[in-house]
ZAKE-732821 format. One record per residue (C-alpha): x, y, z. Coordinates in steps of 0.5 Angstrom, whole numbers. Example, Ala and Ser with C-alpha at 12.3 -4.5 7.8 and 13.67 -1.06 7.14 Angstrom:
BEGIN
LOPA|east|north|up
LOPA|25|-9|16;
LOPA|27|-2|14;
//
This chain:
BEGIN
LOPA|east|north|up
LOPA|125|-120|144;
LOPA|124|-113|141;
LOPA|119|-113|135;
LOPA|124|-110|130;
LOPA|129|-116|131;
LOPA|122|-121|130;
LOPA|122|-117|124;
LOPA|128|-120|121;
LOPA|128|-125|116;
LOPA|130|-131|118;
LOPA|136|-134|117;
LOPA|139|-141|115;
LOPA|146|-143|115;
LOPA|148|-148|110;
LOPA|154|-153|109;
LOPA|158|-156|103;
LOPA|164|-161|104;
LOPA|162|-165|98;
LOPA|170|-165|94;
LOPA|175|-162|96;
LOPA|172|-154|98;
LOPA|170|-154|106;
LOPA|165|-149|105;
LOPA|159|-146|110;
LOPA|154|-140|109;
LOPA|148|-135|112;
LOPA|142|-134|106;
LOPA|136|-131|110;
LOPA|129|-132|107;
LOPA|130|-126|101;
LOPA|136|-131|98;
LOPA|140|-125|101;
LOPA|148|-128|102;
LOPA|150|-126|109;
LOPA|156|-130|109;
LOPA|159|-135|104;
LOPA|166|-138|107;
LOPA|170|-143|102;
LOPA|176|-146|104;
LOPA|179|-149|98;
LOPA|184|-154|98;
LOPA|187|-153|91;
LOPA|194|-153|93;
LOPA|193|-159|97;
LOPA|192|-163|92;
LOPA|196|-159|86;
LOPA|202|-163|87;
LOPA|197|-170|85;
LOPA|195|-167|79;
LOPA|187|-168|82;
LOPA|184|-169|88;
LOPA|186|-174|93;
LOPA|179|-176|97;
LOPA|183|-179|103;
LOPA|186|-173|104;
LOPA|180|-168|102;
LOPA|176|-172|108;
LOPA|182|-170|112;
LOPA|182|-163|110;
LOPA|174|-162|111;
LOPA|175|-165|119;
LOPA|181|-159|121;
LOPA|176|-154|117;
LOPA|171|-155|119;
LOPA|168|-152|125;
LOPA|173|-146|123;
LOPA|169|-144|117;
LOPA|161|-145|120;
LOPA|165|-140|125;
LOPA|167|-136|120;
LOPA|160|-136|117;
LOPA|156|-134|123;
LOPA|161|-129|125;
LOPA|161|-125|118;
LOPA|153|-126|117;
LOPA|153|-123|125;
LOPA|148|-130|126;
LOPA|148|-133|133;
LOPA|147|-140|132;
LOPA|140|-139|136;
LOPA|138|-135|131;
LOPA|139|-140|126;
LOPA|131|-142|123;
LOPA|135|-148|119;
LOPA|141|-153|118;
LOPA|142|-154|111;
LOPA|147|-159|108;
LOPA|150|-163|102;
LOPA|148|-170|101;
LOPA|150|-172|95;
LOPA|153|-173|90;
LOPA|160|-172|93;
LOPA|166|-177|95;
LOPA|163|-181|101;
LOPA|168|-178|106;
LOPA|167|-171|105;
LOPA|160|-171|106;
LOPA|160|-175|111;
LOPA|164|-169|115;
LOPA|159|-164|113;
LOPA|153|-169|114;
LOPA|155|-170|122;
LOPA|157|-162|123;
LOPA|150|-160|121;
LOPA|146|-167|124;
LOPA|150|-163|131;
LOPA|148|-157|130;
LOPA|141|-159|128;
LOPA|140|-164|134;
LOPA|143|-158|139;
LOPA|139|-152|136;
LOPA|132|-156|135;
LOPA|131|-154|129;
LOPA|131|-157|121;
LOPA|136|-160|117;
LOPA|134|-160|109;
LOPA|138|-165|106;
LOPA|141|-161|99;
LOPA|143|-165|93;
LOPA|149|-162|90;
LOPA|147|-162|83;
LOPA|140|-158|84;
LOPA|144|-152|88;
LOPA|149|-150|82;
LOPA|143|-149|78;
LOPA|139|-145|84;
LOPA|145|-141|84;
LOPA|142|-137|77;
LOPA|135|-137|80;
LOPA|138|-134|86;
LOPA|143|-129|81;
LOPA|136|-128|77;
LOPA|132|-125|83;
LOPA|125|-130|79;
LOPA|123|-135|77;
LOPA|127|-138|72;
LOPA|123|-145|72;
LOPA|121|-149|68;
LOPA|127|-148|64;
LOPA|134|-154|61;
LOPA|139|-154|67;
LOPA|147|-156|64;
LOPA|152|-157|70;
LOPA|159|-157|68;
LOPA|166|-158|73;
LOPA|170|-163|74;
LOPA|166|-169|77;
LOPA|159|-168|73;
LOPA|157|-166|66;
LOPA|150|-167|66;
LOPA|143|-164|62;
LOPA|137|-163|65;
LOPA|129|-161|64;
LOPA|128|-157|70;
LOPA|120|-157|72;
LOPA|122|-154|79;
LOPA|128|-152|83;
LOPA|128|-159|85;
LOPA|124|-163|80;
LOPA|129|-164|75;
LOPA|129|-170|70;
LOPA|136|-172|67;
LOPA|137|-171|59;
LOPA|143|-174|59;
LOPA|151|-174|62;
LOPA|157|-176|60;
LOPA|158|-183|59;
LOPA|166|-182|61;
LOPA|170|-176|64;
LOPA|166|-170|65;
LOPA|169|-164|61;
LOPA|172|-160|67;
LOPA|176|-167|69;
LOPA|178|-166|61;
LOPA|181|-159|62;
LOPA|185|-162|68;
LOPA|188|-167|64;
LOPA|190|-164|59;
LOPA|193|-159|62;
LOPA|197|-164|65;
LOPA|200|-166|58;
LOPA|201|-160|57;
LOPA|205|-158|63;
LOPA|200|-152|66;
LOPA|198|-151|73;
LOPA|191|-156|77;
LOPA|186|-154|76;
LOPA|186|-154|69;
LOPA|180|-150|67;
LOPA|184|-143|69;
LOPA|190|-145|67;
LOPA|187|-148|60;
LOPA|184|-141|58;
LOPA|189|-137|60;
LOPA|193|-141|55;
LOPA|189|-140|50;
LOPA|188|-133|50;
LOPA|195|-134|45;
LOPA|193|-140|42;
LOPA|189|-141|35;
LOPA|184|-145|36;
LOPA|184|-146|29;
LOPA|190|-150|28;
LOPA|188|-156|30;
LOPA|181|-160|28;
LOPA|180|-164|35;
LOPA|172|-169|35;
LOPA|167|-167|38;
LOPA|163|-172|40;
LOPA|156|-173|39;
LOPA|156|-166|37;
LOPA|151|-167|31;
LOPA|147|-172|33;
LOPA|141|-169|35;
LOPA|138|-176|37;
LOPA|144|-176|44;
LOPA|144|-172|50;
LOPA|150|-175|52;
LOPA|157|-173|53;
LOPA|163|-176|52;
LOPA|171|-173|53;
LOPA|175|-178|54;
LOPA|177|-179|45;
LOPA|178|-171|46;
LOPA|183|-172|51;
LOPA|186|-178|46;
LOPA|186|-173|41;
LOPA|190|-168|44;
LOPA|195|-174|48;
LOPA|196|-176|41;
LOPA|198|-169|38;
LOPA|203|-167|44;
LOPA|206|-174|44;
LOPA|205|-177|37;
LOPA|202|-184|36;
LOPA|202|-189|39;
LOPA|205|-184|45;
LOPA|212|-183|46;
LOPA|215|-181|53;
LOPA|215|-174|54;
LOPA|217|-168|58;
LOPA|211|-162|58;
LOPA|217|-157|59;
LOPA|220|-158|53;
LOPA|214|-156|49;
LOPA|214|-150|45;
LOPA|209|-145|49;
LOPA|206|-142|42;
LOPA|205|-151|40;
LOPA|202|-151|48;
LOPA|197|-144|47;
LOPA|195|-147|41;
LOPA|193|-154|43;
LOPA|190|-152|48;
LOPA|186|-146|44;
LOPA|184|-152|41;
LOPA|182|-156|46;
LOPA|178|-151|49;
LOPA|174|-149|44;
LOPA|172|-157|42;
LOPA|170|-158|48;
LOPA|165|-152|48;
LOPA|162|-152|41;
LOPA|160|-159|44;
LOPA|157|-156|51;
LOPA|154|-150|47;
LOPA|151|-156|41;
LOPA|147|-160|46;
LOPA|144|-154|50;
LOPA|142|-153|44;
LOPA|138|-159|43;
LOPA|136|-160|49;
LOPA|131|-154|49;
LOPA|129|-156|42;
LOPA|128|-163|44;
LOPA|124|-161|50;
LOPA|121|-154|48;
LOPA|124|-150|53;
LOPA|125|-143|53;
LOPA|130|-142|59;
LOPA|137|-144|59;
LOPA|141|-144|67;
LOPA|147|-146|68;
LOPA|152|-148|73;
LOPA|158|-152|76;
LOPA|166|-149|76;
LOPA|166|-149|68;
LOPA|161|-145|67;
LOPA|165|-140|69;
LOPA|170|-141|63;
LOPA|169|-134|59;
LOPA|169|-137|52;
LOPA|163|-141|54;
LOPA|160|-135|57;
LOPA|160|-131|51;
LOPA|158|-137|46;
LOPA|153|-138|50;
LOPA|150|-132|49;
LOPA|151|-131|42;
LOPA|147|-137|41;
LOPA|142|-135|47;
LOPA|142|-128|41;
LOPA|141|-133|36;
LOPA|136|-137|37;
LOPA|131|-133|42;
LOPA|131|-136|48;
LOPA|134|-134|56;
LOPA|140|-135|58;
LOPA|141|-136|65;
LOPA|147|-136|68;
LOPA|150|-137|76;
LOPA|154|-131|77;
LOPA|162|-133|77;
LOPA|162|-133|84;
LOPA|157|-139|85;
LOPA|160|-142|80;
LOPA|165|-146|83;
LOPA|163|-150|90;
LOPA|161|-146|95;
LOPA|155|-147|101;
LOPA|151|-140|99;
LOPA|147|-144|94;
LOPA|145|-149|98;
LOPA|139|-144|99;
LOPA|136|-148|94;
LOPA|133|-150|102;
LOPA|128|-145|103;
LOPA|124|-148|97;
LOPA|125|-155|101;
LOPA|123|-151|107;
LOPA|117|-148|105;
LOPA|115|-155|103;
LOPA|117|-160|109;
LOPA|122|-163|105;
LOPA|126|-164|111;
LOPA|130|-171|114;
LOPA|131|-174|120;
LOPA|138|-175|124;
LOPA|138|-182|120;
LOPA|139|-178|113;
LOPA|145|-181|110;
LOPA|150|-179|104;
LOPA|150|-182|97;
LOPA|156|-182|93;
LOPA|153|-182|86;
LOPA|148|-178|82;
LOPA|141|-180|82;
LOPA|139|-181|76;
LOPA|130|-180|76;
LOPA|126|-174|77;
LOPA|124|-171|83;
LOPA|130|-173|87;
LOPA|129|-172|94;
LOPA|121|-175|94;
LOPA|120|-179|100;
//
């Protein structure tokens, strides 16, 4: 082996099948982005309006292996270049990462090398420490997307205490079924902003729930969904057809909609960092890539004097790159054997992967 190519930082190949985006990575030791290959499954799963977890376990089976060879190729990485195997474990629909699990337990095993099991969660925030190019720990993490809206004290890249989580729906599932009712495209985050450039957000008054109480970090969306349902389907509802809505109506619920929901996401940020004396904000997960919240986000940021870290829009939604949250598990032994398995649901206690 030539000295130059020792010289090289060492690289891992990360996987992600935790919903509906089979996704593969190479990230090398400098948190370098070689590759980061996502195959996305929206357009399977448009036609139900949300993900279908059978279908999505199918869809992760047949992509797969072309997705981690579409990674190593990009990164121009052999497998036996690879210093570790890194994967997501939880939390996720059980059959989907079960498919990522088994790929990477063979990698592993074939390869002798280790295999980091990696908490969904911890690598959407890692995504800002990654796109900081610093520390930015101790510091609130707030994951929002379609399964999770969750606060955090984040004393370490993986040592996160949970504030608080929505006690219903999780605001991204929230932007989807509104745009349900009101007849635009899955998912709904997208196609809820995009409305919502005509729209006046100021027309109608829809809750915001937990917004002023400073004593509950806690989420709630689903009275905001009731709310909408009864203004575009009057109350009790009535049968409707969302194509016979008028688009300055449509523009302007969903202006509504969205900045309701927003104006709580930006409110309990905020009281988590009083709550907890923290002076850094990160946040991740698919919403985090909505712009009016990016911007009232920094405003308050401005305002209030703390440090707003945001993962980059590309790390927002599901992707395999953040998973380098492994080289911090790495370098601290925090590996597993072949016998590591998925769990589905959020794991509500600090440091989540102590042995």
């Amino acid at each position: 082996m030539s000295s130059s190519f020792q010289s090289l930082p060492r690289r891992l190949l990360a996987i992600e099948t935790s919903c509906d985006e089979t996704a593969a990575a190479v990230v090398d030791e400098r948190l370098q982005v070689l590759s980061n290959v996502v195959s996305s499954q929206t357009g399977l799963h448009r036609r139900f309006g949300g993900v279908v977890p059978e279908v999505a376990s199918r869809a992760h089976v047949e992509h797969i292996l072309p997705v981690v060879e579409q990674a190593l190729t990009e990164a121009q990485t052999s497998q036996e270049e690879l210093a570790a195997i890194a994967v997501v474990t939880h939390p996720g629909l059980v059959g989907s990462l079960l498919v990522g699990l088994t790929a990477a337990k063979t990698l592993a095993l074939v390869l002798d090398c280790p295999l980091v099991p990696v908490n969904h969660i911890e690598a959407h925030l890692y995504a800002c420490r990654m796109h900081a190019g610093q520390e930015i720990f101790p510091a609130i993490g707030l994951v929002v997307s379609g399964g999770h809206c969750n606060l955090y004290d984040c004393a370490g890249p993986w040592d996160y205490e949970l504030l608080g989580s929505t006690i219903d729906d999780a605001v991204g599932e929230a932007f989807d079924k509104v745009a349900s009712m009101l007849g635009l495209a899955y998912p709904g985050g997208p196609s809820i902003q995009q409305a919502a450039l005509l729209g006046d957000a100021k027309r109608f008054r829809f809750p915001r729930s937990f917004e002023k109480d400073r004593e509950r970090l806690e989420f709630s969306f689903s009275g905001l969904k009731t709310a909408v349902l009864y203004e575009i389907a009057g109350k009790p509802p009535r049968e409707y057809d969302p194509r016979s809505l008028d688009p300055r109506f449509v523009a302007d619920v969903a202006a509504s909609f969205q900045v309701a929901a927003i104006d709580v996401l930006v409110a309990k940020a905020r009281q988590a960092l009083v709550a907890r004396g923290r002076r850094t904000l990160c946040v991740g997960g698919g919403v985090a890539a909505n712009a009016l919240l990016r911007e009232r986000l920094a405003g308050a940021a401005q305002q209030d004097g703390f440090e707003l870290v945001l993962a980059p829009l590309a790390l927002c939604t599901d992707n395999a790159a953040m998973s380098a949250i492994a080289w911090e598990m790495l370098a601290a032994g925090r590996t597993a054997d072949l016998s590591v398995d998925v769990t589905a649901g959020l794991v509500r206690r600090r440091n989540v992967h102590s042995k």
